[in-house]
C-alpha positions, 0 to 999 in steps of 0.5 A: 488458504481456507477461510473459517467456516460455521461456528468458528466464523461466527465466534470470529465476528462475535469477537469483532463485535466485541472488539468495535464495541470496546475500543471504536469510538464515534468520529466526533468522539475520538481524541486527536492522533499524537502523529502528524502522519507516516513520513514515509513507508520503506521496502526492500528491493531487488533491483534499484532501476527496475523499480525506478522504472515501475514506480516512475515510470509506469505509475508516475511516483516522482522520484524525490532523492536517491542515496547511498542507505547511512547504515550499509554501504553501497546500499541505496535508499529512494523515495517516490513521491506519493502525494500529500507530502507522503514518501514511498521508499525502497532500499537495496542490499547488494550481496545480502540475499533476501528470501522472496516476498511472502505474506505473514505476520507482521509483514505488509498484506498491501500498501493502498494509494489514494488515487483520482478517478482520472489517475485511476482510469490513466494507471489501468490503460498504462497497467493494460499496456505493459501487461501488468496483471491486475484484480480490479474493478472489472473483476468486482472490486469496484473502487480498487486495482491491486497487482504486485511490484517487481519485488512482490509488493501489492500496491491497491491503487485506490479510487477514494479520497484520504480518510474515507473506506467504502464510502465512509469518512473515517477521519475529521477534517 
């Protein structure tokens, strides 16, 4: 995809500006969430073993509950367990055929997981092993690997802790 040049990239960043200023406020300022945080986050895929098995298996998620999905019989409803009380879930819809993954509006660019440095280096050397490809730090992207699932979900394993960005603390404690 081309990405924006000269004056319609200024105009993209001057909005940003503009943006930050009206509605980023300063840590110490900023009211508390009205949420406790994301129960859990839920994909659709294409095959339940198969994702057992890249999620379990390969990353090393826990997987927490497997369930036939209240709202579509036959259908599964799974959850991994991703750390800090937080769920990663999957549904399957047996005879519903699903159009291939795709990046759009309101769909998920990535899902980023907060990971140790010694998860992050055990997760590349088991990427390496089963030939997953990936972007990642010896590419560049010092703090992240992103490679996509089976279902054509990006996963960024992240090597920062929760509520830090590039270095900086995003959230009080």
């Amino acid at each position: 995809m081309p990405q924006p040049q000269g004056a319609e990239l200024e105009e993209i960043r001057s909005r940003r500006q503009r943006l930050r200023e009206q509605y980023l406020r300063a840590l110490g300022e900023r009211p508390a969430s009205t949420v406790q945080g994301v129960h859990h986050v839920a994909f659709i895929c294409r095959d339940v073993a198969e994702t057992i098995e890249f999620y379990q298996e390969l990353l090393g998620f826990p997987l927490v509950e497997l369930v036939e999905n209240r709202d579509y019989a036959g259908s599964s409803h799974f959850f991994f367990d991703i750390g800090n009380h937080n769920l990663l879930g999957f549904f399957d819809f047996p005879g519903h055929e699903h159009p291939q993954f795709t990046e759009t509006i309101g769909g998920l660019q990535h899902l980023a997981i907060s990971i140790s440095p010694e998860q992050f280096d055990a997760a590349k050397r088991r990427l390496d092993e089963a030939g997953v490809a990936y972007l990642g730090p010896d590419r560049g992207v010092e703090e992240s690997m992103y490679f996509r699932d089976p279902n054509g979900v990006q996963v960024e394993l992240y090597r920062e802790e929760l509520g830090m960005f590039d270095g900086r603390k995003l959230l009080a404690d």
